[in-house]
N, CA, C, O and CB atoms as a CASP TS submission, in Angstrom:
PFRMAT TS
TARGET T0000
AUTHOR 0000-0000-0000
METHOD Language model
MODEL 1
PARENT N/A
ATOM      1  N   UNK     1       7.851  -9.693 -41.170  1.00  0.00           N
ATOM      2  CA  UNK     1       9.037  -8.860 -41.250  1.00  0.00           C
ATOM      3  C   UNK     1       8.660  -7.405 -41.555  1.00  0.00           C
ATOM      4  O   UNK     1       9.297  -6.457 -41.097  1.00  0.00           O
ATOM      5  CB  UNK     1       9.996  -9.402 -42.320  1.00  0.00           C
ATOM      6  N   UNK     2       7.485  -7.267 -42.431  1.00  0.00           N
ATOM      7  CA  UNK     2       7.439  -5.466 -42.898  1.00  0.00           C
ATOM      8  C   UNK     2       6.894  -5.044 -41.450  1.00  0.00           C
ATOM      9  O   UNK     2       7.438  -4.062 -40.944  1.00  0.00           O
ATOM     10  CB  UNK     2       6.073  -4.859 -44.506  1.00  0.00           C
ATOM     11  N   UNK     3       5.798  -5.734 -40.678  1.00  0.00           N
ATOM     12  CA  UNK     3       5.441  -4.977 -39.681  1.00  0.00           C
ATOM     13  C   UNK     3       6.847  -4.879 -38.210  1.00  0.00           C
ATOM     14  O   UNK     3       6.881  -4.531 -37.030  1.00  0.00           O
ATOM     15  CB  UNK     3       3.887  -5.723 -39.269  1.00  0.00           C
ATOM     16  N   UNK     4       7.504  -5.255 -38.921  1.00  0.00           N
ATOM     17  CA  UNK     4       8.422  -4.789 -37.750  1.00  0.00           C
ATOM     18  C   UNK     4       9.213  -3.669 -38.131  1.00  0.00           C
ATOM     19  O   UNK     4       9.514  -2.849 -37.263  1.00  0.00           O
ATOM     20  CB  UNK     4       9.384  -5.875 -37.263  1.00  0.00           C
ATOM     21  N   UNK     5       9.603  -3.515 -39.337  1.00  0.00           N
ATOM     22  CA  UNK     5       9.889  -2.410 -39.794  1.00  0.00           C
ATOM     23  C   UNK     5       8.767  -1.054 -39.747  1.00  0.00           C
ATOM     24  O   UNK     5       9.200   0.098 -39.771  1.00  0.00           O
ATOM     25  CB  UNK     5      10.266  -2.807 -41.028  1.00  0.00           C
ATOM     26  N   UNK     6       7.541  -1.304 -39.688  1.00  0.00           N
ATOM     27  CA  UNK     6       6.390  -0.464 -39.709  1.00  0.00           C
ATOM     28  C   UNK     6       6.342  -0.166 -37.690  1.00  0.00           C
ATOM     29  O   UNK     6       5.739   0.713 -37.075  1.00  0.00           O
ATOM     30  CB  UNK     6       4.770  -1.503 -40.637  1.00  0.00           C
ATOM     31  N   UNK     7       6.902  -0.879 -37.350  1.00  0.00           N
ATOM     32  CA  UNK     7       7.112  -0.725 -36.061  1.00  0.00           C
ATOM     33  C   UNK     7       8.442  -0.254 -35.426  1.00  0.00           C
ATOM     34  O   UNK     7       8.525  -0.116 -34.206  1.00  0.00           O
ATOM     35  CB  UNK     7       6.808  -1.813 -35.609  1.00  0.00           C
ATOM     36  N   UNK     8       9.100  -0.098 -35.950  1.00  0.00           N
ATOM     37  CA  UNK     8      10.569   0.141 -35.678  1.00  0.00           C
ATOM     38  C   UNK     8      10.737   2.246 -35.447  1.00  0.00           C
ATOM     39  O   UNK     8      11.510   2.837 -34.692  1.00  0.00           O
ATOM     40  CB  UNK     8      11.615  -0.690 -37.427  1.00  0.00           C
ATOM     41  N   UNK     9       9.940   2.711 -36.191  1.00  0.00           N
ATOM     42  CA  UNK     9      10.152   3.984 -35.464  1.00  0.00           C
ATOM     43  C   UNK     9       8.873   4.102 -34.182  1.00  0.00           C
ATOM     44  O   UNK     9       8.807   5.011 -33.355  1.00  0.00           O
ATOM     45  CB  UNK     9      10.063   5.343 -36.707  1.00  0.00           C
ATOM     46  N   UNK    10       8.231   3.307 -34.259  1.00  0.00           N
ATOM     47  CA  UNK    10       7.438   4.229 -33.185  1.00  0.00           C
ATOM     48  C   UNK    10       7.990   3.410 -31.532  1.00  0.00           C
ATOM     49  O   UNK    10       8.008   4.069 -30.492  1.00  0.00           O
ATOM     50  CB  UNK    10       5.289   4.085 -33.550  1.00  0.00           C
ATOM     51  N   UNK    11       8.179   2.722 -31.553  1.00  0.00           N
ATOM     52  CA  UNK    11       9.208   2.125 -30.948  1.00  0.00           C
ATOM     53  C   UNK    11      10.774   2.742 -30.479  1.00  0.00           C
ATOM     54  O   UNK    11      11.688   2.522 -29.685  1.00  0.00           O
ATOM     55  CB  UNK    11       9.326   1.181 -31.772  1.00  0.00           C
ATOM     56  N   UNK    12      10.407   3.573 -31.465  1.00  0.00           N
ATOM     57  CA  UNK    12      12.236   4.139 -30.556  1.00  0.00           C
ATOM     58  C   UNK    12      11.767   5.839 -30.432  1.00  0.00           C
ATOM     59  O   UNK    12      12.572   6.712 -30.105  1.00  0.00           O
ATOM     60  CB  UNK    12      14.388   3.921 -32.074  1.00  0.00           C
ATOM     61  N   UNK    13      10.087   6.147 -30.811  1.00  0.00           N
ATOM     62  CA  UNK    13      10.295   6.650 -30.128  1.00  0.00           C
ATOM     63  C   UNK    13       9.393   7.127 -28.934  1.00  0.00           C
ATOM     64  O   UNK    13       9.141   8.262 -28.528  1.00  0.00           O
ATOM     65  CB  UNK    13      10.741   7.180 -30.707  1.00  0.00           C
ATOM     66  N   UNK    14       8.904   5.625 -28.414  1.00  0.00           N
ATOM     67  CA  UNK    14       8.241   5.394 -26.855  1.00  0.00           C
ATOM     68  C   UNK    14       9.650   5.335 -26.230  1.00  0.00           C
ATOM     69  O   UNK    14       9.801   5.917 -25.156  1.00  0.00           O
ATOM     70  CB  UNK    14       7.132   3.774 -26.521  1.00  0.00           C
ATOM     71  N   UNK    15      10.948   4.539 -26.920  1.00  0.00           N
ATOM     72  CA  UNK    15      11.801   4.263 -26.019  1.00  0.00           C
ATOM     73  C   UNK    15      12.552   5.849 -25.912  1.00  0.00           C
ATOM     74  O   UNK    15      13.205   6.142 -24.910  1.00  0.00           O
ATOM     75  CB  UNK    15      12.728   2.908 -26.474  1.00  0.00           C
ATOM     76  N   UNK    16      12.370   6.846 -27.097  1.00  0.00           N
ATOM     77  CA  UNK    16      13.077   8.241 -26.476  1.00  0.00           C
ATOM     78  C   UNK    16      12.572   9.294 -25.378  1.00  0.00           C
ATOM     79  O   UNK    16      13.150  10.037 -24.585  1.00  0.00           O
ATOM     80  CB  UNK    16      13.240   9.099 -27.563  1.00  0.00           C
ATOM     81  N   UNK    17      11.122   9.004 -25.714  1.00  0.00           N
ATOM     82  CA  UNK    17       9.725   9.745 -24.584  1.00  0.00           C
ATOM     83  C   UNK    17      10.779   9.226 -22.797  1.00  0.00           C
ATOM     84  O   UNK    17      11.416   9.921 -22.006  1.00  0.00           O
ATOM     85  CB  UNK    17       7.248   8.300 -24.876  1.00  0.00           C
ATOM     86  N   UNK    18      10.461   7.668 -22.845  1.00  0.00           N
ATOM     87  CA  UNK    18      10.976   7.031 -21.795  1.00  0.00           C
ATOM     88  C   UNK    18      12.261   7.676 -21.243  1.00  0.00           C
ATOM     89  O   UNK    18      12.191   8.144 -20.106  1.00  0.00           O
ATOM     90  CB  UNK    18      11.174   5.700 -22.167  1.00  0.00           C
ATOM     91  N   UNK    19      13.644   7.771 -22.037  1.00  0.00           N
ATOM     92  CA  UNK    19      14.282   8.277 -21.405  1.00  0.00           C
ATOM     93  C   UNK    19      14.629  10.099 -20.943  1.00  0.00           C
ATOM     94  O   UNK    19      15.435  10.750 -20.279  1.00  0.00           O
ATOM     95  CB  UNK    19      14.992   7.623 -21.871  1.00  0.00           C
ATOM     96  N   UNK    20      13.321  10.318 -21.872  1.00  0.00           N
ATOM     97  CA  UNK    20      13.166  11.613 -21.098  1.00  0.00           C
ATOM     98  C   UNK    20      12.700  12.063 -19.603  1.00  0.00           C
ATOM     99  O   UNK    20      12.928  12.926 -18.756  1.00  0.00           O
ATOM    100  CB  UNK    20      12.404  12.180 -21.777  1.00  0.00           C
ATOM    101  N   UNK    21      11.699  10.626 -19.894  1.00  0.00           N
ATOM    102  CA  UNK    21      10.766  11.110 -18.512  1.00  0.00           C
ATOM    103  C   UNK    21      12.000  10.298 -17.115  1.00  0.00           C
ATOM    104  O   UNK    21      11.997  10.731 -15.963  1.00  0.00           O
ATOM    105  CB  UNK    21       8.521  10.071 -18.576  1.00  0.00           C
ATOM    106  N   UNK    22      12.464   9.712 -17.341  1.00  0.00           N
ATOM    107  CA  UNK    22      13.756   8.898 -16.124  1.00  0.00           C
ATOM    108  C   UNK    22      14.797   9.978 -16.234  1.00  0.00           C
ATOM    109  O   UNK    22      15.514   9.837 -15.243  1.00  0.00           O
ATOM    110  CB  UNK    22      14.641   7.031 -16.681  1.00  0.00           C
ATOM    111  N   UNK    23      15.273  11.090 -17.030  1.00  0.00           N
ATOM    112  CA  UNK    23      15.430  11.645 -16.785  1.00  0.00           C
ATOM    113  C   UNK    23      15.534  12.938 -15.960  1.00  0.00           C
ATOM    114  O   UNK    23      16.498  13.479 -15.418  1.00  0.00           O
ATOM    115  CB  UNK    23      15.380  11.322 -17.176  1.00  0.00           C
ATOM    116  N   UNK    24      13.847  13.357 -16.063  1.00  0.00           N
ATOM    117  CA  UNK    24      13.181  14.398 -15.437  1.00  0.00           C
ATOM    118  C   UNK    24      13.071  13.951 -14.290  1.00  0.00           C
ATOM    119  O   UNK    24      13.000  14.730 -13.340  1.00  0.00           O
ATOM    120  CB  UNK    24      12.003  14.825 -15.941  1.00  0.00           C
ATOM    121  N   UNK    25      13.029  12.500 -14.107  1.00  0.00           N
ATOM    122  CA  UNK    25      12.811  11.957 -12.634  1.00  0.00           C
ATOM    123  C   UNK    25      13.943  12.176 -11.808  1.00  0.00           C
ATOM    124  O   UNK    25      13.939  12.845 -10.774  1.00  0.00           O
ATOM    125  CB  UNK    25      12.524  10.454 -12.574  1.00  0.00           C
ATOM    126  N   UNK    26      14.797  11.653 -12.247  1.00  0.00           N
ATOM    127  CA  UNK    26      16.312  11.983 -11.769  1.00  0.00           C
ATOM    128  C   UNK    26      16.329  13.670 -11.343  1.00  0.00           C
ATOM    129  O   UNK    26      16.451  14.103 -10.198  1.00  0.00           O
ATOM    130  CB  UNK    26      17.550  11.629 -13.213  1.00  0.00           C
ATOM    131  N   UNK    27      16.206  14.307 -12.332  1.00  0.00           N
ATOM    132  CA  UNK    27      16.428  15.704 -11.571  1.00  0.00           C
ATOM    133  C   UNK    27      15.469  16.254 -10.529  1.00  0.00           C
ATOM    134  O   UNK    27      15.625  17.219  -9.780  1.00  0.00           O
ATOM    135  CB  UNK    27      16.470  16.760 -12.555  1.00  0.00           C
ATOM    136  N   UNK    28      14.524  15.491 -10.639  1.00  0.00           N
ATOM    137  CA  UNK    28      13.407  15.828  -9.364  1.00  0.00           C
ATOM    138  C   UNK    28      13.983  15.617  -8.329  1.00  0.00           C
ATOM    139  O   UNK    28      14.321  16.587  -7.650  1.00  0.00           O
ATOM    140  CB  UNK    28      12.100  15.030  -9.224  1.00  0.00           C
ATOM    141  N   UNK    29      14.257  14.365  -7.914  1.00  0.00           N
ATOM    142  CA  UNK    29      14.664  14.025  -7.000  1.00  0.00           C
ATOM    143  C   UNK    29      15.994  13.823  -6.589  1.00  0.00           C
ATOM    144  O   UNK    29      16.322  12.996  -5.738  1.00  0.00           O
ATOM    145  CB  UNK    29      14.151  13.331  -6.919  1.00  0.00           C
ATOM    146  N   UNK    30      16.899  14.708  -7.296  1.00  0.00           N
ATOM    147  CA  UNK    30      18.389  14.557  -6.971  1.00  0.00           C
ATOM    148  C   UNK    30      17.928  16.430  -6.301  1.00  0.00           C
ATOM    149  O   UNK    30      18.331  16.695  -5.168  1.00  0.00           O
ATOM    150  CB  UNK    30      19.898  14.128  -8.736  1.00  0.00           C
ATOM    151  N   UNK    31      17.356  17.218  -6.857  1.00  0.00           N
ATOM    152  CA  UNK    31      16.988  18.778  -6.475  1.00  0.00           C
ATOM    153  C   UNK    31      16.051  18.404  -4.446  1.00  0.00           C
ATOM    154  O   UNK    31      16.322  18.978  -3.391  1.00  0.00           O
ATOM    155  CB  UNK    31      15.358  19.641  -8.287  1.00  0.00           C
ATOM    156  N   UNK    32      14.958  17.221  -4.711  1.00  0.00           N
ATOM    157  CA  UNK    32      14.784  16.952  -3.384  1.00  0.00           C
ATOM    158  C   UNK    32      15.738  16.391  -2.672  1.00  0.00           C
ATOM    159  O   UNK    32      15.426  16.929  -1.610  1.00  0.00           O
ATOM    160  CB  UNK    32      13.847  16.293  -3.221  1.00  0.00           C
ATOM    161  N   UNK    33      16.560  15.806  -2.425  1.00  0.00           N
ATOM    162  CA  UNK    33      17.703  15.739  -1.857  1.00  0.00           C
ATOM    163  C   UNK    33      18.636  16.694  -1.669  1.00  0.00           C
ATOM    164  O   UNK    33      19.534  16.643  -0.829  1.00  0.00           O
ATOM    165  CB  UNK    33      18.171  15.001  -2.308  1.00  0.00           C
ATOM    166  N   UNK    34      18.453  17.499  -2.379  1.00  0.00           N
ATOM    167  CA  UNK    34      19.451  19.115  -1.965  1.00  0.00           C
ATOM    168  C   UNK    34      18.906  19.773  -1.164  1.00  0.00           C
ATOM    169  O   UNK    34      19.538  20.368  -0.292  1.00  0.00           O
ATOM    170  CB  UNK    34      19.716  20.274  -3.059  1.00  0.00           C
ATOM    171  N   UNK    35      17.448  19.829  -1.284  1.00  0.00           N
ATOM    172  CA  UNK    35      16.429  20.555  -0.187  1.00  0.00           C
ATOM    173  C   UNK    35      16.919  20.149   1.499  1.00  0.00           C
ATOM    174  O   UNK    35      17.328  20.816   2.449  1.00  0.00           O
ATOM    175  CB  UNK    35      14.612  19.872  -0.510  1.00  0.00           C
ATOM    176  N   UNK    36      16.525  18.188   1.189  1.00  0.00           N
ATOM    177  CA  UNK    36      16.697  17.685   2.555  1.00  0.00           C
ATOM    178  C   UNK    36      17.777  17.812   2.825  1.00  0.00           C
ATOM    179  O   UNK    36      17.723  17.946   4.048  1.00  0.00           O
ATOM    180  CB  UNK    36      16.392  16.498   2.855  1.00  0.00           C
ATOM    181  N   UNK    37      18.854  17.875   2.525  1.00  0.00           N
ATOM    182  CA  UNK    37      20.587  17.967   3.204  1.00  0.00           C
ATOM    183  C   UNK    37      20.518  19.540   3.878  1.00  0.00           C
ATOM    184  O   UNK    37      20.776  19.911   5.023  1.00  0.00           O
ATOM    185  CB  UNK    37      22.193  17.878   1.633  1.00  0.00           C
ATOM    186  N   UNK    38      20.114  20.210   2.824  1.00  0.00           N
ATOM    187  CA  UNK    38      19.721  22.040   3.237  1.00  0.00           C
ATOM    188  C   UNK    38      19.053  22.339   4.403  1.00  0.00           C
ATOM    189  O   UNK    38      19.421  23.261   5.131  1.00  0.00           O
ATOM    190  CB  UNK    38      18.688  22.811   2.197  1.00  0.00           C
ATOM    191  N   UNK    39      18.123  21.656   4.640  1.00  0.00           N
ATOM    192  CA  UNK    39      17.578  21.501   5.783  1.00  0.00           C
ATOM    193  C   UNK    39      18.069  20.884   7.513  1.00  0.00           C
ATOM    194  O   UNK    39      18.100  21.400   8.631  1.00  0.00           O
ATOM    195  CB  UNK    39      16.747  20.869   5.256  1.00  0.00           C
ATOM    196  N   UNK    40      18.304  19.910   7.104  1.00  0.00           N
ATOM    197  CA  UNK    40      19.004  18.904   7.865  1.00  0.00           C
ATOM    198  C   UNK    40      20.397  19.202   8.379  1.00  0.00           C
ATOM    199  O   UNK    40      20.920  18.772   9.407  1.00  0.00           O
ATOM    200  CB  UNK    40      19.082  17.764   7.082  1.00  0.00           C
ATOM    201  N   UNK    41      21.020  20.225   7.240  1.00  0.00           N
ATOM    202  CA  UNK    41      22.537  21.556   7.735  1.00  0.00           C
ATOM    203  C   UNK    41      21.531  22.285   8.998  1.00  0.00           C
ATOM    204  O   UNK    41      21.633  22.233  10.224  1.00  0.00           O
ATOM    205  CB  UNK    41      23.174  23.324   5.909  1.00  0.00           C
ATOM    206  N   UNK    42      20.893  22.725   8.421  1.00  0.00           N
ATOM    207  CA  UNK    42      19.962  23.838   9.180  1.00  0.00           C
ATOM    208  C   UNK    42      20.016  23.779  10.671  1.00  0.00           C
ATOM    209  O   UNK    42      20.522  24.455  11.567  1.00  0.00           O
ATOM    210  CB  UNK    42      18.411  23.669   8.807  1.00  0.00           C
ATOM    211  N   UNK    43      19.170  22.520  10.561  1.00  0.00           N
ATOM    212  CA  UNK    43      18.664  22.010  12.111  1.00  0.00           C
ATOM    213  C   UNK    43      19.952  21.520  12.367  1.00  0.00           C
ATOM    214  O   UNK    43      19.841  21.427  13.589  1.00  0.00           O
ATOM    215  CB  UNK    43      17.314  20.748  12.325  1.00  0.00           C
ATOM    216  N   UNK    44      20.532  21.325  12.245  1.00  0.00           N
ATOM    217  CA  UNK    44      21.888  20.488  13.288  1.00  0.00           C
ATOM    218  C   UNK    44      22.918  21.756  13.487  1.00  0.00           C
ATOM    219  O   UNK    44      23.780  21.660  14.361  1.00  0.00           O
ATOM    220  CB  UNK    44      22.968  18.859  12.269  1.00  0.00           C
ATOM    221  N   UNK    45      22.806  23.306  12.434  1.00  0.00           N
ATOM    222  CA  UNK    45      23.468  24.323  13.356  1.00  0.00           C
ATOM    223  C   UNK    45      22.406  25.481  14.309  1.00  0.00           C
ATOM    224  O   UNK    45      22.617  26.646  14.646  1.00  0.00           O
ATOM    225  CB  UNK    45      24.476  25.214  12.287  1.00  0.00           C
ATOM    226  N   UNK    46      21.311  24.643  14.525  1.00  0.00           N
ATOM    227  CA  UNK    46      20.317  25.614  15.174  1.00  0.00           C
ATOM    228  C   UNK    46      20.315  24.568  16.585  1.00  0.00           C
ATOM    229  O   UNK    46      19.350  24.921  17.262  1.00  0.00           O
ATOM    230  CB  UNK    46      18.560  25.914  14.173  1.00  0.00           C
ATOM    231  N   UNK    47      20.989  23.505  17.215  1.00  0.00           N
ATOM    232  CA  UNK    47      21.171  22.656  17.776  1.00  0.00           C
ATOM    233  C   UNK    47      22.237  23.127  18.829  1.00  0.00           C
ATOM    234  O   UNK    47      22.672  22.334  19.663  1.00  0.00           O
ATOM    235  CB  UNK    47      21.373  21.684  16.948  1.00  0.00           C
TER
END
């Protein structure tokens, strides 16, 4: 039981690291998807 308590912060905060980095992911690739639509406008009024 104590080592779970001796474990209980570092544990939340691999699990806060984590939702930083799924975060950062998300905005990566929601910003590449703005690119490709930007693009993809492009070519279909250069058509």
């Amino acid at each position: 039981m104590r080592r779970i308590f001796h474990l209980s912060p570092l544990l939340a905060l691999l699990a806060l690291a984590a939702c930083q980095t799924v975060q950062g992911a998300g905005r990566d690739l929601q910003s590449a998807g703005q690119v490709i639509s930007r693009e993809s406008q492009e070519a279909q009024a250069g058509m």
